[in-house]
C-alpha positions as CSV (number, residue, x, y, z in Angstrom):
1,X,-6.6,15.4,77.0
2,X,-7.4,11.9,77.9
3,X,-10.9,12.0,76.8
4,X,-9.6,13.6,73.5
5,X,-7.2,11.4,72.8
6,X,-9.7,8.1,73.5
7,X,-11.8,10.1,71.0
8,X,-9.4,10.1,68.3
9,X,-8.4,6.6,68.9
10,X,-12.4,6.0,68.7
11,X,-12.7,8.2,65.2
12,X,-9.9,6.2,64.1
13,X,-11.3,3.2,64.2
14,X,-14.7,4.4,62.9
15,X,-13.3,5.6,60.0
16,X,-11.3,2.5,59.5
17,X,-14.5,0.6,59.4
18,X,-16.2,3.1,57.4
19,X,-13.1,2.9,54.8
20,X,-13.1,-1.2,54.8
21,X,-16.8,-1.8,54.5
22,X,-16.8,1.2,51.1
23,X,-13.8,-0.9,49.6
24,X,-16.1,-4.0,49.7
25,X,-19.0,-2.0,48.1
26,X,-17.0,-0.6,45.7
27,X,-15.4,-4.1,45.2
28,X,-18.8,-5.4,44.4
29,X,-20.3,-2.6,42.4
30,X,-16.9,-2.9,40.1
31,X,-17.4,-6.4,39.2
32,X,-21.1,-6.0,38.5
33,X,-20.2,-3.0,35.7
34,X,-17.7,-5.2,34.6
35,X,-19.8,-7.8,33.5
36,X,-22.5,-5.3,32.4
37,X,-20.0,-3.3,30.3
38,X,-18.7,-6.7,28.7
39,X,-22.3,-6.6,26.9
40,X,-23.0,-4.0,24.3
41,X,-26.4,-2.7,22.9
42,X,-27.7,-3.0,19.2
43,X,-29.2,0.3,18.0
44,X,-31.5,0.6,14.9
45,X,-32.6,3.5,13.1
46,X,-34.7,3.4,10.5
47,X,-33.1,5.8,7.8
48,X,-36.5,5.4,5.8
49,X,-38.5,7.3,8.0
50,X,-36.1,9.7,8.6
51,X,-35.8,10.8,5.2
52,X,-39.8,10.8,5.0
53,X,-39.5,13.3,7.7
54,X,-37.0,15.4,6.1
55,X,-39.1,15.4,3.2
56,X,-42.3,16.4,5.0
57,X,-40.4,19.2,7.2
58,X,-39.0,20.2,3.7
59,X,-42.4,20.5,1.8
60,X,-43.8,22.2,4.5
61,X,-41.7,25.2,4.0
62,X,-41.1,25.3,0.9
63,X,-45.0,24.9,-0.6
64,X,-48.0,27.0,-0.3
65,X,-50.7,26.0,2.2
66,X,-52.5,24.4,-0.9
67,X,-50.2,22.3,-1.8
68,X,-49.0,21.3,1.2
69,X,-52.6,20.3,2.2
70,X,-52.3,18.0,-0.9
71,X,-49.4,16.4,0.0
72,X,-50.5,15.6,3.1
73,X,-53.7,14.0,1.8
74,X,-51.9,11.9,-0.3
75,X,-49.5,11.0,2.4
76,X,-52.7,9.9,4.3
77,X,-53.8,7.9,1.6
78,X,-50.4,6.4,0.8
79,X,-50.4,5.0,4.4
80,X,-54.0,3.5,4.5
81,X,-52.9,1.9,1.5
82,X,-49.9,0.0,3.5
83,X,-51.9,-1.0,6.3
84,X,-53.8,-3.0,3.7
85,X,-51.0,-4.3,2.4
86,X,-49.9,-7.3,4.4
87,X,-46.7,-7.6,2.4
88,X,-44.1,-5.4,4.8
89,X,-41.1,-3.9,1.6
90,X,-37.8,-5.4,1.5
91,X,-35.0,-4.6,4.1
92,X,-31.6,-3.0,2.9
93,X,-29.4,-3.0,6.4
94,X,-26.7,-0.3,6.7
95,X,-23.2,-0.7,8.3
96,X,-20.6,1.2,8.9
97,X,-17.0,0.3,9.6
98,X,-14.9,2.8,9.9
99,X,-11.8,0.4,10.4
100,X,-8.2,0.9,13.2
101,X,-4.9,-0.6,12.4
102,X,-5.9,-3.2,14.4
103,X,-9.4,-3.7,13.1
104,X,-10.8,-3.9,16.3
105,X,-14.0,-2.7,15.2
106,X,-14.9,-6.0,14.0
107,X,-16.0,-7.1,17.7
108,X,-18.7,-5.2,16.5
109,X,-19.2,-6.1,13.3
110,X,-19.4,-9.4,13.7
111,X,-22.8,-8.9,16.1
112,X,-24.3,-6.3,13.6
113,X,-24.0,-9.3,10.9
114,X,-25.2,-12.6,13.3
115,X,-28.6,-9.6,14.3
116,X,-29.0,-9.1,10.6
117,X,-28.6,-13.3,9.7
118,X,-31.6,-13.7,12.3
119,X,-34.0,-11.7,11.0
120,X,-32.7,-11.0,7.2
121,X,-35.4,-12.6,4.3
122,X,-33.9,-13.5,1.2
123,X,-35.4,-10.2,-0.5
124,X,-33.0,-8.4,2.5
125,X,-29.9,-6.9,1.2
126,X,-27.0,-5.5,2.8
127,X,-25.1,-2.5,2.4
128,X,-21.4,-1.4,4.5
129,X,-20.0,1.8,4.3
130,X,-16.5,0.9,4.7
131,X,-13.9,3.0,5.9
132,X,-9.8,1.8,6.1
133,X,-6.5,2.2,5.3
134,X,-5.8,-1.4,6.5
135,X,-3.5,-2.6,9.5
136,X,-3.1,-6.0,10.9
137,X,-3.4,-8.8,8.3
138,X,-5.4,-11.3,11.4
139,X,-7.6,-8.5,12.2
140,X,-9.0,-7.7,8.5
141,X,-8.9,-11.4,7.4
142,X,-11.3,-11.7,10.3
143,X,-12.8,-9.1,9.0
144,X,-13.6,-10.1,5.8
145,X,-14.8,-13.4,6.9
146,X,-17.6,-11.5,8.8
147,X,-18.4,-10.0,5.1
148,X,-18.5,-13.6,3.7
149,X,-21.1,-15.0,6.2
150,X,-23.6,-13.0,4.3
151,X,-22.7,-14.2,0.8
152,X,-22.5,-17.5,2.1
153,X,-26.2,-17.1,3.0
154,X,-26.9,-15.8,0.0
155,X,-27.5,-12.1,1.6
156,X,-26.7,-9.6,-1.2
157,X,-23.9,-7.3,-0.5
158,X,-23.1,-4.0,-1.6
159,X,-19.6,-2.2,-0.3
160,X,-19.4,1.9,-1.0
161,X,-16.1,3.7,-0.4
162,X,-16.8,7.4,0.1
163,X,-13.0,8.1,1.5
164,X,-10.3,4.9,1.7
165,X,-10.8,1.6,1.7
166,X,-7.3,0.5,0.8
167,X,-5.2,-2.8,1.6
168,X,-7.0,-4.6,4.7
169,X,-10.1,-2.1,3.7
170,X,-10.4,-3.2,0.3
171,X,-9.6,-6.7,1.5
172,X,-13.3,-6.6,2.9
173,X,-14.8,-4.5,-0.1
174,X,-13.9,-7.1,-2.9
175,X,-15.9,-10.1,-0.8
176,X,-19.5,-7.9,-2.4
177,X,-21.7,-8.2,-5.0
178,X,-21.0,-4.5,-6.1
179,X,-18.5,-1.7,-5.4
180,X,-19.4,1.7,-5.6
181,X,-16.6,4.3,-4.9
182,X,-17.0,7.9,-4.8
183,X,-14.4,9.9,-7.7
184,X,-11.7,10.3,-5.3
185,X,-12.0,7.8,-2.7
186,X,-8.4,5.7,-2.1
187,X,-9.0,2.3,-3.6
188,X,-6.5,-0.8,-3.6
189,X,-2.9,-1.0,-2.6
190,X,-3.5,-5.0,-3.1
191,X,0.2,-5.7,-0.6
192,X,1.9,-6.0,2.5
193,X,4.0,-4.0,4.6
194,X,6.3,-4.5,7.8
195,X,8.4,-2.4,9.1
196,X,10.0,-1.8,12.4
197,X,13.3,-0.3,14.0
198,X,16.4,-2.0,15.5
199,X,18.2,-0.9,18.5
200,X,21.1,-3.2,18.7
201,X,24.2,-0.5,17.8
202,X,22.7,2.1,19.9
203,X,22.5,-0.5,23.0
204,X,26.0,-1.9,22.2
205,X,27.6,1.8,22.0
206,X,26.2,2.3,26.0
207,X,27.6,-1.4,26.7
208,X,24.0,-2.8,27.4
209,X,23.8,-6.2,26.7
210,X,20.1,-8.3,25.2
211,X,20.0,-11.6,25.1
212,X,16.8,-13.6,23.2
213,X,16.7,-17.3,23.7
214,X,14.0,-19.2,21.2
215,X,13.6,-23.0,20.3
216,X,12.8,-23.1,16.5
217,X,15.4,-21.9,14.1
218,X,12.6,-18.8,13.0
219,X,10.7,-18.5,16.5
220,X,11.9,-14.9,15.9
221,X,13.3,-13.7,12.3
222,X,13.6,-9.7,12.9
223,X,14.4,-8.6,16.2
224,X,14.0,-4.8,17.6
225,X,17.1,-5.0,20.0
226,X,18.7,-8.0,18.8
227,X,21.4,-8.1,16.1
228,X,19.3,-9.0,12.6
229,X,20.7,-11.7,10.4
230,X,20.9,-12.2,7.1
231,X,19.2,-15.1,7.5
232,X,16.3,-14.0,9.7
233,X,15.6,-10.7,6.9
234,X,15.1,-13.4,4.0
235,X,12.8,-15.6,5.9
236,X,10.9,-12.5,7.0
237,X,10.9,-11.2,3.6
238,X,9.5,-15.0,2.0
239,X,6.7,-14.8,5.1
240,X,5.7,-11.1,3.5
241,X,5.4,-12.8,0.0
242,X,3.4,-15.8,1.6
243,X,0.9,-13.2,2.7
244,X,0.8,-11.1,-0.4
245,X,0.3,-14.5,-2.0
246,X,-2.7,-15.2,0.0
247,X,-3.9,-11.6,-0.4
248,X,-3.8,-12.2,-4.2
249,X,-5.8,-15.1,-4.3
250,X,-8.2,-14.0,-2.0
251,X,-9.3,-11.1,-4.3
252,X,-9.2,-13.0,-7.3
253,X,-11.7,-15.7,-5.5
254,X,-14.3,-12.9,-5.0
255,X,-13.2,-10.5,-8.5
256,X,-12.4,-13.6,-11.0
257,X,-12.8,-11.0,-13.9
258,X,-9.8,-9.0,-12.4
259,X,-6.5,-8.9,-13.5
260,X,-4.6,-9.4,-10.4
261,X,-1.1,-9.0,-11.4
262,X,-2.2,-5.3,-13.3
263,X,-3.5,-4.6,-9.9
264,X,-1.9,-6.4,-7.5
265,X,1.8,-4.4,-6.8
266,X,0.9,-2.0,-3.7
267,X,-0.4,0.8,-5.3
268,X,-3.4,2.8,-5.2
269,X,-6.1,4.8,-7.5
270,X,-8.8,6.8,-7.0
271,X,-12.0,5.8,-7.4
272,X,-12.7,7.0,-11.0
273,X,-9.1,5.4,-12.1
274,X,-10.6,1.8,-10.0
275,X,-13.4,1.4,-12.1
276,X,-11.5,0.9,-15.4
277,X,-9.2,-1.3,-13.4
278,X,-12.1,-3.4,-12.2
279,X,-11.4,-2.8,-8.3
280,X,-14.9,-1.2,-8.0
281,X,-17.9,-1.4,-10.3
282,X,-19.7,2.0,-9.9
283,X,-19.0,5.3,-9.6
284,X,-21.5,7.0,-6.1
285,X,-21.1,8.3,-2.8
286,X,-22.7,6.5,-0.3
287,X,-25.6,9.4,0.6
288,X,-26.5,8.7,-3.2
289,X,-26.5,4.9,-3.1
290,X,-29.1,4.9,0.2
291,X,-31.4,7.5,-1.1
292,X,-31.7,5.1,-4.5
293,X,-32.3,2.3,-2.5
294,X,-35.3,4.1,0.0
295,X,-37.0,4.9,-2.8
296,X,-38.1,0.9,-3.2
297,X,-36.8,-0.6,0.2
298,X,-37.2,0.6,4.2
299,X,-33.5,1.2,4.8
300,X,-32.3,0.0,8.4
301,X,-29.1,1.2,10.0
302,X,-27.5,-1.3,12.6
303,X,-24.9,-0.6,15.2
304,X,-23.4,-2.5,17.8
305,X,-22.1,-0.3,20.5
306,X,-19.6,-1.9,22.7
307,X,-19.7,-0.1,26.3
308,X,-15.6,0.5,26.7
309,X,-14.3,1.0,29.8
310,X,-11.5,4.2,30.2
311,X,-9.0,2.5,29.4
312,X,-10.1,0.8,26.3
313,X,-11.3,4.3,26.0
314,X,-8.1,5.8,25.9
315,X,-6.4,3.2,23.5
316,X,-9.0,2.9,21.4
317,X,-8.7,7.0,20.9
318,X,-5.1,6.6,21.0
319,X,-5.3,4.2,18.0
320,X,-7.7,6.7,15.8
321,X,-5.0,9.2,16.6
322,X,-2.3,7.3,14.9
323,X,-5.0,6.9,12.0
324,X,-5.7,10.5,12.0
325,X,-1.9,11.0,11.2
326,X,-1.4,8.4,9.2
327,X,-4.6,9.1,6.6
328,X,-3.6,12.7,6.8
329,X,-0.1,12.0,5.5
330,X,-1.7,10.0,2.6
331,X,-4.2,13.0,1.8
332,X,-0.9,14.9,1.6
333,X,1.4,12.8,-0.6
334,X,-2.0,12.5,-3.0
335,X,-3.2,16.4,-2.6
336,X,-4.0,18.1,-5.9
337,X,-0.7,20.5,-7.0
C-alpha cells in the first residue's frame, strides 16, 4: 500500500510537470499563430486563361476532329505570335466586395487596391463587383475612400451591381468612371437611418434604477435605458441630416450631372429604373462586362484573404446572417405580385 501510494504521489507529480511544461508549449505555439494569422495572403487568378480553357475544353467537344485540329493550329500560331510580341496586353483587375453592416470587408480591400497601385500601368483598369445594402456610415466612407485612391491615380474604374448596391454600397459605386447594373439589381436609397429601442418604462415598472453620467451637454443624445429627451431626439435627428448632407454632396462630387434632390430621398430603383435617373450608366451583369473586356485585355482577379481566427469566424458569420435576413426581407417587400 505504501509503495502504491509513493507511486501515485510520484505520477502525480509527473503529470504535473507533464501538464505545466504543454501549457508553456501551447503558450508559445499560440502567440506564433497569432502573429501569423494577423497576415493574410493575396491570391490571383487569371480569369483570362480560364476562359481560354473553357473555350478549348468547349471546342473540343463540340467540333469534329478536323476542326478541332484547326483550331488548335491556330491556337499555336496565335501564341508564337505573342512570344514575339514584347508588348504584354493591358490589365483589367477584378474585385469583389461583397459588403457587412459593418463593412468590415474593407481590411481587405484596402490591400487588394495598395497590390494593384504597385504594379497597375496607366493602360491598367479596374473593375469591383460590389455587393451591399449599406451599414455603418465610418465603415463605407472608408470604404469609398479606398475606391478614390485609384481615381486619384488616375486608375480607371468601373463599378457593376449584379444584386444591391444600395446606400453605403452605392456610396462606393458612384466614386467610378462607369456603372453598369444588371435589370433588377437594388440601386440607391441616397439616406440615413438610426434606429434603436428604449428600455427605460420596462426597467422603471420592475423598480431598476440606471443612471448615465456624461460631461458635454450631447455626449449622449438617445439613450437605450435612459429616459430620452426632447432635447436629445432633435439633436440626434439634426446629426442624421448632417450626414445625409454629407452623403448628398459626396455623390454629387463624383455624378455632377445628377440631380441629387430627384434622387436623393431614401428610396430605391432597380437597375433599369437607375439608368434614366442617372444613378448608373449601363445596363449588364457583371459575367457580361468581364467576358467584353477579355476579349482585348488579360483580366486579373485579386483577393486578399484575411486568416480569421474562430472567433472572428463566428462574428463575422454572425454578421452575414443578419444580412441574409435583412436582404431577404428587402427581396420580399420588392418581389414581383
Amino acid at each position: 500500500m505504501e509503495f502504491l501510494s509513493e507511486y501515485g504521489m510520484f505520477l502525480a507529480k509527473a503529470v504535473t510537470i507533464v501538464v505545466a511544461i504543454l501549457a508553456v508549449v501551447i503558450v508559445v505555439l499560440a502567440s506564433s499563430m497569432k502573429q501569423k494569422a494577423d497576415k493574410g495572403e493575396l491570391k490571383l487568378t487569371d480569369v483570362t486563361d480560364e476562359l481560354k480553357q473553357l473555350e478549348k475544353e468547349l471546342k473540343e467537344e463540340l467540333f469534329t476532329k478536323k476542326q478541332f485540329k484547326a483550331y488548335e493550329k491556330q491556337l499555336k500560331a496565335d501564341d508564337k505570335a505573342a512570344e514575339k510580341d514584347d508588348t504584354s496586353p493591358s490589365k483589367v483587375f477584378v474585385i469583389d466586395f461583397k459588403g457587412s453592416i459593418d463593412a468590415g470587408e474593407v481590411a481587405s480591400l484596402r490591400e487588394e487596391i495598395t497590390a494593384i497601385l504597385t504594379v497597375a500601368d496607366k493602360d491598367d483598369q479596374v473593375l469591383v463587383n460590389v455587393e451591399s445594402g449599406g451599414g455603418m456610415v465610418h465603415g463605407y466612407g472608408l470604404a469609398s475612400s479606398q475606391l478614390d485612391r485609384l481615381k486619384q491615380a488616375q486608375i480607371p474604374l468601373t463599378i457593376c451591381i449584379d444584386k444591391v448596391a444600395a446606400s453605403g454600397g452605392y456610396m462606393m459605386a458612384c466614386v467610378a468612371d462607369k456603372v453598369y447594373a444588371a435589370p433588377f439589381a437594388i440601386v440607391g436609397s441616397i439616406g440615413v437611418v438610426a434606429q434603436l429601442p428604449n428600455f427605460s418604462r420596462l426597467l422603471k415598472k420592475h423598480d431598476i434604477d440606471y443612471e448615465q453620467h456624461t460631461a458635454g451637454d450631447f455626449k449622449r443624445t438617445l439613450t437605450v435605458f435612459g429616459e430620452n429627451t426632447d432635447e436629445g431626439r432633435e439633436k440626434f435627428q439634426e446629426e442624421l441630416e448632417e450626414t445625409h448632407v454629407l452623403f448628398k454632396e459626396f455623390v454629387s462630387k463624383y455624378r455632377p450631372d445628377m440631380d441629387i434632390a430627384k434622387v436623393a430621398t431614401g428610396e430605391h430603383w432597380y437597375g433599369q429604373q437607375a439608368i434614366e435617373l442617372g444613378l448608373v450608366d449601363a445596363i449588364s451583369t457583371s459575367d457580361d462586362v468581364i467576358l467584353g473586356l477579355a476579349k482585348e485585355h488579360q483580366v486579373i482577379k485579386i483577393k486578399y484573404q484575411m486568416k480569421k481566427k474562430l472567433a472572428d469566424k463566428i462574428a463575422h458569420g454572425a454578421s452575414l446572417s443578419v444580412d441574409g435576413v435583412l436582404n431577404r426581407l428587402m427581396e420580399r417587400e420588392n418581389a414581383v405580385k
